[in-house]
C-alpha positions as CSV (number, residue, x, y, z in Angstrom):
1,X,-14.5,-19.4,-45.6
2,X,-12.4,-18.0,-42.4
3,X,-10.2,-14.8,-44.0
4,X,-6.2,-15.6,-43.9
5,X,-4.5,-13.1,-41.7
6,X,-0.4,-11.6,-41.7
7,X,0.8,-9.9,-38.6
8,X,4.1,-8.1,-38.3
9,X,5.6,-7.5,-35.2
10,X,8.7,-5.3,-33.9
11,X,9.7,-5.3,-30.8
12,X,12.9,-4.4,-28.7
13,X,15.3,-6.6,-26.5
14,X,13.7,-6.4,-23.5
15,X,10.9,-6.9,-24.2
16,X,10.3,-10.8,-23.3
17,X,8.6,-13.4,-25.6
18,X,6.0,-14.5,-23.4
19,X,4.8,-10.9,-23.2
20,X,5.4,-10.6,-27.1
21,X,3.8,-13.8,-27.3
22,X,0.5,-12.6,-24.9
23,X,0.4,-9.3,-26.8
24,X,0.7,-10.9,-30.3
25,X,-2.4,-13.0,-29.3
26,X,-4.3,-10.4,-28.0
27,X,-4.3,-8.8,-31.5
28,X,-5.2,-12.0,-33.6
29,X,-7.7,-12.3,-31.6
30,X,-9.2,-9.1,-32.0
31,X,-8.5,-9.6,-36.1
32,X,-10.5,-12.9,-36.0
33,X,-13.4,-11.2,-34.6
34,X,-16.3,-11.2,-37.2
35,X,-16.4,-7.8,-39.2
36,X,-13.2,-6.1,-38.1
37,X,-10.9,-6.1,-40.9
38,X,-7.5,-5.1,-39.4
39,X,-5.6,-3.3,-36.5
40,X,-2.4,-1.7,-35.5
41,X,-1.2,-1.1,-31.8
42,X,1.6,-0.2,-29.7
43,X,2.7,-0.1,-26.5
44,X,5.6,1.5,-24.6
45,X,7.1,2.0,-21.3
46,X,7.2,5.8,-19.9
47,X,11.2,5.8,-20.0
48,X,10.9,4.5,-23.5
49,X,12.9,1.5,-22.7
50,X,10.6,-1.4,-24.1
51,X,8.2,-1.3,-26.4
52,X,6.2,-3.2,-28.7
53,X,3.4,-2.9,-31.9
54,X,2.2,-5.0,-34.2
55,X,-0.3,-4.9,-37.1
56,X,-2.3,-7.5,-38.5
57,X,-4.8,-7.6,-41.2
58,X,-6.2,-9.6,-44.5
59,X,-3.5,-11.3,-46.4
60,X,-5.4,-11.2,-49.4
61,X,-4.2,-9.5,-52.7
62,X,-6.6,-7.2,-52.5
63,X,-5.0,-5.7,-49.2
64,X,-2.0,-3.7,-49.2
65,X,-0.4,-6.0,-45.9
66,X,0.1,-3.9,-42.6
67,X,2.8,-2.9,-40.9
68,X,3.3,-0.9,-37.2
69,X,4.9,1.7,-39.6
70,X,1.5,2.3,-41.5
71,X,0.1,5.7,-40.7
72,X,-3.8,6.1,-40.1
73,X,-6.5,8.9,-39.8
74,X,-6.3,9.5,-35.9
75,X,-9.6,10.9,-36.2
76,X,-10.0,13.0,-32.5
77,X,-7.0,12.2,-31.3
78,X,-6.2,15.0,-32.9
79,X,-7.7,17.2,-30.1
80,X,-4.6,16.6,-28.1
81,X,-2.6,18.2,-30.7
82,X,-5.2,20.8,-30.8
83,X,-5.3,21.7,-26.6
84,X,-1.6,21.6,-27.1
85,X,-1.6,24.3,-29.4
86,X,-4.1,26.5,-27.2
87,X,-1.8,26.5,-23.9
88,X,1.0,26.9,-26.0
89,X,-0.5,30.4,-27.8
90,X,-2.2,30.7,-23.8
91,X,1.4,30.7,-22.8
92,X,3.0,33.2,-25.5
93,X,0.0,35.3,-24.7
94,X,-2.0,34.8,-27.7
95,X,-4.9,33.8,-26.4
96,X,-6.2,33.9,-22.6
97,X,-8.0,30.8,-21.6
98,X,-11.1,32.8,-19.8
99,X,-11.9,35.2,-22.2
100,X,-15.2,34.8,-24.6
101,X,-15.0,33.6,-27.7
102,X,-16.3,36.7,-29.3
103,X,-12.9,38.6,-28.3
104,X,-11.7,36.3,-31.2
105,X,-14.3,35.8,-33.4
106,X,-16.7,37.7,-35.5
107,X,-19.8,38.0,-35.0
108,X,-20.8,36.7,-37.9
109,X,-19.3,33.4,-36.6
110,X,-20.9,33.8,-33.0
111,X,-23.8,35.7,-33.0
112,X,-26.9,33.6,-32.3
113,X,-24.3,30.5,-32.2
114,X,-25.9,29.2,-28.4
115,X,-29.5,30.3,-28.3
116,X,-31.0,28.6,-25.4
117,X,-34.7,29.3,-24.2
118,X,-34.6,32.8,-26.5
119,X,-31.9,34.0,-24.9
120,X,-28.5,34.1,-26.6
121,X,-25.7,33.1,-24.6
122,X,-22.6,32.8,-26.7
123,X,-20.7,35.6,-25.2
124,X,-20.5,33.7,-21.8
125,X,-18.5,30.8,-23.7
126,X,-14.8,30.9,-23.1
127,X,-12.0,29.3,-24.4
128,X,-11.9,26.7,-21.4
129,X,-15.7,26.2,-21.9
130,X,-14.6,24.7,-26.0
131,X,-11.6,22.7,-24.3
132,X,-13.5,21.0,-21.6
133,X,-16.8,20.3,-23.2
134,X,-19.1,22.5,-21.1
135,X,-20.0,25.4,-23.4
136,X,-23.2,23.4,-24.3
137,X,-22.8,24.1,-27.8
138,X,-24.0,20.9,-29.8
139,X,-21.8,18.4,-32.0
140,X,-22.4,19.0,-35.5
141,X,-21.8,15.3,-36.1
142,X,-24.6,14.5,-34.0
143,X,-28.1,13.9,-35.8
144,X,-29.6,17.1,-37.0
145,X,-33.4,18.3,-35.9
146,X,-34.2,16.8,-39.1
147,X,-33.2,13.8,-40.9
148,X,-29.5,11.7,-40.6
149,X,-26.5,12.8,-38.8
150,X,-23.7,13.5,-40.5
151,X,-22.1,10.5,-38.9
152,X,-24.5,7.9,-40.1
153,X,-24.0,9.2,-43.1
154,X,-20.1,8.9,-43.1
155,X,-20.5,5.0,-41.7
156,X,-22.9,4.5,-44.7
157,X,-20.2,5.5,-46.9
158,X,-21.9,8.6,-48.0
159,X,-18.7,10.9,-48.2
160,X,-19.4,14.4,-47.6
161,X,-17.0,17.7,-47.4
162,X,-17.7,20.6,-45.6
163,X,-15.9,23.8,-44.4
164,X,-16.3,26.0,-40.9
165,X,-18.8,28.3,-41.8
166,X,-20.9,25.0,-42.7
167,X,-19.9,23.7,-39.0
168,X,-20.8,26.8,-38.3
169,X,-24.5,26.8,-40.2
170,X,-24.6,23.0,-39.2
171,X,-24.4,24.1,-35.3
172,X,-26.7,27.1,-35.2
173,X,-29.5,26.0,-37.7
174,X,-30.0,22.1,-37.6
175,X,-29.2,21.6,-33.4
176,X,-29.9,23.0,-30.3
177,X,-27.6,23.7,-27.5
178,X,-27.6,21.8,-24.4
179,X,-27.3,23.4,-21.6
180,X,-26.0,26.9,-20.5
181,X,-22.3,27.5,-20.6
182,X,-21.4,26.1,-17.2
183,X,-20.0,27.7,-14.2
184,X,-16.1,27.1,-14.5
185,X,-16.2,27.9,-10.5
186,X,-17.9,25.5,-9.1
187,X,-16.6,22.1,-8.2
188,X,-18.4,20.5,-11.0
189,X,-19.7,21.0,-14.5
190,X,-21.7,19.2,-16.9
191,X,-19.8,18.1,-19.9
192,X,-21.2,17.3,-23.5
193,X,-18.5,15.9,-26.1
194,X,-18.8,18.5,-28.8
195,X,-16.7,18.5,-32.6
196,X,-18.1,22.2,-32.8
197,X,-16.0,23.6,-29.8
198,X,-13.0,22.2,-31.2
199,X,-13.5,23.3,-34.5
200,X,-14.0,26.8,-33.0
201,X,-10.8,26.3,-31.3
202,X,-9.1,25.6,-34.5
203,X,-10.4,29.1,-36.0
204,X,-9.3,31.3,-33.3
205,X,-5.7,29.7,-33.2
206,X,-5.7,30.6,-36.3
207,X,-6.8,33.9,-35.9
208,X,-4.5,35.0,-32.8
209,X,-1.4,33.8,-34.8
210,X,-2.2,34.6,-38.4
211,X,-1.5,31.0,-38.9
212,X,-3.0,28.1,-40.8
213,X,-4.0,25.3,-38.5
214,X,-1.9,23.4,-40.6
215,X,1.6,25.8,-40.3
216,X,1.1,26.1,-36.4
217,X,1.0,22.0,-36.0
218,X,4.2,21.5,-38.5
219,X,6.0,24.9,-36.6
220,X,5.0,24.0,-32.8
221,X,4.7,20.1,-32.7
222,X,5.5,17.9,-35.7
223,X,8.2,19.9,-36.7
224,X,10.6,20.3,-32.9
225,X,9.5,16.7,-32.5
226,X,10.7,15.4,-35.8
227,X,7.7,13.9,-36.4
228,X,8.0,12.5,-39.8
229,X,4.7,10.6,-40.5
230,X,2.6,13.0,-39.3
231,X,0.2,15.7,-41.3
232,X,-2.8,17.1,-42.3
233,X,-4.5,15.7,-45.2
234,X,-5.0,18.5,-47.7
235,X,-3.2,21.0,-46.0
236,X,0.2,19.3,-45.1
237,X,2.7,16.3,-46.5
238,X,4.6,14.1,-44.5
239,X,8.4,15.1,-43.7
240,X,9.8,11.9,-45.0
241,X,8.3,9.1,-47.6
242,X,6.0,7.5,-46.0
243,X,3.5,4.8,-46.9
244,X,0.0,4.9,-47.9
245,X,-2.3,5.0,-44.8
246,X,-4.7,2.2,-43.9
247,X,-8.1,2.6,-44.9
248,X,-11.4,3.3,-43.1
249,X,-13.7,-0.1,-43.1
250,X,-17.3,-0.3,-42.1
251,X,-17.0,-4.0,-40.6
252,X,-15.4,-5.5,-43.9
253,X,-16.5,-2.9,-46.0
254,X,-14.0,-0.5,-47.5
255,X,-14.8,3.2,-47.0
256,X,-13.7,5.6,-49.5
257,X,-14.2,8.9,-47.9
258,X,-11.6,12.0,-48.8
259,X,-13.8,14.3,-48.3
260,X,-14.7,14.0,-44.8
261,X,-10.9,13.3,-44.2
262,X,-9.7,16.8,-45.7
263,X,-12.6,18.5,-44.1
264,X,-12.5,16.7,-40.5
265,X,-9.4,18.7,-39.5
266,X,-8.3,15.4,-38.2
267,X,-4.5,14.1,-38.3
268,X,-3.1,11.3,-40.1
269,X,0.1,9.6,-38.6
270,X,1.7,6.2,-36.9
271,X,1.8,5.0,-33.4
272,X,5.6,5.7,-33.2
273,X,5.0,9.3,-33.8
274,X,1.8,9.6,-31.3
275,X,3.7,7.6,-28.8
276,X,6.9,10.5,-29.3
277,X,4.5,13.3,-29.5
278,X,2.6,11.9,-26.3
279,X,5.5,11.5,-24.4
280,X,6.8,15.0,-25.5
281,X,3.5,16.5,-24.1
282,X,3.3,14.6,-20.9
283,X,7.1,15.4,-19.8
284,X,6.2,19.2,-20.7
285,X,8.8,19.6,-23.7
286,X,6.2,21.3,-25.7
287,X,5.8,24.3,-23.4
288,X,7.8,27.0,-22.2
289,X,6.7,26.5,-18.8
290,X,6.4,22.4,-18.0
291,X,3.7,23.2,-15.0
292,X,1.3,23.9,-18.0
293,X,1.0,20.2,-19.0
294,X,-1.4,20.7,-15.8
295,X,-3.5,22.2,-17.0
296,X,-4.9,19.5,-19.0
297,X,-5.9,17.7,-16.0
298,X,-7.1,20.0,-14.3
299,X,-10.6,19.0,-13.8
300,X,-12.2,16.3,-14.4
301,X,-16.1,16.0,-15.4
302,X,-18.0,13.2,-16.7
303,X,-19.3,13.5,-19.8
304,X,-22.9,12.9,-20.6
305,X,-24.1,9.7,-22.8
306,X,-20.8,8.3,-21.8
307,X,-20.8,7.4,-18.8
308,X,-17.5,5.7,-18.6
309,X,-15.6,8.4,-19.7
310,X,-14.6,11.8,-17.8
311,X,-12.8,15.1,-19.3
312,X,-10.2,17.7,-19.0
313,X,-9.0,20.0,-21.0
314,X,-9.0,18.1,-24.6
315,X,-7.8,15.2,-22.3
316,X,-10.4,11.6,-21.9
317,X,-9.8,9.6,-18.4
318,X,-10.9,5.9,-18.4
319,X,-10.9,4.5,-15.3
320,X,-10.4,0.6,-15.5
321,X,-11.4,-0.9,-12.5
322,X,-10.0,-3.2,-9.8
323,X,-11.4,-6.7,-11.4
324,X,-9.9,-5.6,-15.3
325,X,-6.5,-4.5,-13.9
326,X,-3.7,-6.0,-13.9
327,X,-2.6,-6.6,-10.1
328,X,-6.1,-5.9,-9.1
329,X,-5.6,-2.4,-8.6
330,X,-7.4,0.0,-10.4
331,X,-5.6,2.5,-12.8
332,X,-6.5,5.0,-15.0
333,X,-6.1,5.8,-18.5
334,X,-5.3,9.5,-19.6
335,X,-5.1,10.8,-23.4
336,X,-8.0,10.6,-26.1
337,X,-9.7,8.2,-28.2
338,X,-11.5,8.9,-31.9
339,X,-14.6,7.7,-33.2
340,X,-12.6,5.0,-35.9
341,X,-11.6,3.6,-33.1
342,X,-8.4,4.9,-32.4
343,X,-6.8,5.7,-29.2
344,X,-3.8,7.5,-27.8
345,X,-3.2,7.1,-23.8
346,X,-1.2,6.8,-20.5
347,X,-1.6,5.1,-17.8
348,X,0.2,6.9,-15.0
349,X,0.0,3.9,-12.5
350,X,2.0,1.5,-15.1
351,X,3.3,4.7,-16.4
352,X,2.8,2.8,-20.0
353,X,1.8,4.5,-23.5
354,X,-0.8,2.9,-25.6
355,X,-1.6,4.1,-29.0
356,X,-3.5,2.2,-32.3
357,X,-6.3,2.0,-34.4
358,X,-8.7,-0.7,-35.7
359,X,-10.1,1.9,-38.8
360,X,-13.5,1.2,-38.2
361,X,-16.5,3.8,-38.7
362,X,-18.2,2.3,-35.5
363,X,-15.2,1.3,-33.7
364,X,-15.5,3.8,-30.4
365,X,-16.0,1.5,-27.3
366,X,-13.5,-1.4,-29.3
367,X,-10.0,0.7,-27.9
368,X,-10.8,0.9,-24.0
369,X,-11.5,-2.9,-24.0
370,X,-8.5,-3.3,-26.3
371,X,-6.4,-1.3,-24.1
372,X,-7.1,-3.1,-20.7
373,X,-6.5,-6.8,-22.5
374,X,-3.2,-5.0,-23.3
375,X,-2.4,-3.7,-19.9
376,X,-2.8,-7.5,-18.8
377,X,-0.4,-9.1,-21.2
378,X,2.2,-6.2,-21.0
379,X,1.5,-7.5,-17.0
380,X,3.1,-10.8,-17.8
381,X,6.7,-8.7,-18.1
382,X,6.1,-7.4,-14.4
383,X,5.1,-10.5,-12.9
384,X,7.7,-12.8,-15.1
């Protein structure tokens, strides 16, 4: 028995109907594939002018029906709310970016933290080594030296909760560091995608501000940016009532998992307020200086076991080649992606924002295919 879908568009004036008409397409499409229960996605031009999202899902009574307003766990999107908040307290002078992590932390949180070949090198991390991937340090979500990753876990439904002295505990006894913390000199580093680093990050933001991680997003971003749909689950509310969010699905199957959601450190909110913070971040409104926004690109190394993707300072670049581009040029895409499938990017070239979610446990390659059968339909405005 095929599963009825709704959609719900919203679009502006100027955007045409063929191209709402491509774009609405693209998305039933994607619904109708077997196993993936809903999505919600958005796209915008630079300047703002047009823009369109949509949402479709199950039209079931069982399902609460979607809407582009519904707000969603980001998942690591949330990393680029995160890097913003570093150059920001790098910029007040909270923090310097080249320093070791043990200037912030205790040792109780660093010592034997990267223990490579008996020797332990956690004071050569710095802050840039976290931001950038190439301190080594291992994921914590990855699988452990014995039995299931905490990930596998999570997609089996198996919901957990955890705090950062068990990222902590998680990072030094059940994995092993990678490499050595890489030289930040040279033209090129290796770069391993890493949950600890960032949760590391979190903790000394915290402690160079006396802040909660939640009262430095809602005082620095969410708060100047009006951002009204945006918070952190068990630590923050949204500004304005605001609907429930759209739940986590393991292919059809429902995921109940709180736990992981409060303890992830991970964002929920809606692609109107990424697409307003992104923009925000990109034109340099969130900094004192506007050169910093630089800094997040300012290198660019490709990250191991993902071969497609390269990374900056909490920053993901997707290059989408000649063939998949619209025009036949290649362009990239700048911004970050999380592991629900959910994605948050720019693509200079087009100078077009793309942000969304398809809520799935296993959904991480699903958004940079998604994206480029976007940036083809949102074509059929330019070539109209």
């Amino acid at each position: 028995m095929t599963t009825r879908t709704t959609t719900t568009t919203v679009k502006d004036a100027h955007v045409r109907d063929a191209v709402d008409a491509r774009l609405t397409a693209v998305l039933e499409h994607l619904v109708a594939r077997r196993g993936l229960h809903h999505a919600n996605l958005a796209i915008m031009q630079g300047d703002g002018d047009r823009r369109w999202s949509a949402a479709s899902g199950p039209s079931s009574s069982e399902d609460t029906p979607l809407h582009p307003s519904t707000p969603f766990f980001v998942a690591s999107i949330t990393k680029r709310f995160i890097i913003t908040l570093v150059l920001q307290a790098h910029e007040r002078g909270e923090l310097d970016l080249d320093a070791s992590i043990t200037v912030y932390l205790p040792a109780a949180v660093t010592e034997g933290l990267h223990v490579r070949r008996g020797v332990d090198r956690t004071a050569a991390i710095t802050v840039r080594h976290l931001a950038s991937h190439t301190s080594g340090l291992p994921d914590y979500f990855d699988k452990p030296r014995t039995g299931r990753s905490l990930y596998a876990r999570l997609v089996d439904g198996d919901d957990l909760a955890w705090d950062f002295d068990d990222v902590v505990r998680m990072a030094r006894e059940q994995h092993r560091p990678h490499f050595a913390p890489q030289d930040l000199s040279a033209d090129r580093q290796v770069a391993r995608y890493s949950d600890t680093g960032f949760q590391l990050l979190i903790r000394i933001l915290e402690t160079v501000t006396g802040r909660g991680f939640g009262d430095l997003l809602e005082e620095r971003i969410v708060g100047p940016l009006g951002l009204e749909h945006t918070w952190l689950p068990g630590r923050t509310r949204p500004a304005a009532p605001t609907p429930s969010p759209s739940p986590l699905h393991a292919r059809d199957r429902r995921l109940e998992l709180p736990g992981m959601i409060a303890s992830s450190n991970d964002l929920m909110s809606t692609t109107a307020d990424l697409l307003t913070f992104q923009r925000a971040l990109l034109a340099g409104e969130l900094f004192g200086d506007p050169s910093t926004v630089q800094l997040l690109t300012e290198r660019r190394n490709r990250l191991r076991r993902i071969v497609t993707i390269s990374y900056g300072l909490g920053t993901m670049y997707f290059r989408v080649n000649a063939l998949a581009a619209p025009g036949r040029r290649p362009v990239d895409l700048i911004g970050h992606s999380g592991s629900t499938g959910t994605w948050l990017f720019h693509c200079p070239e087009l100078d077009l924002h793309l942000a969304g979610t398809v809520d799935q446990a296993k959904g991480q390659a699903l958004p940079f295919r998604l994206m480029v059968r976007m940036l083809r339909a949102w074509g059929a405005e330019e070539d109209g």
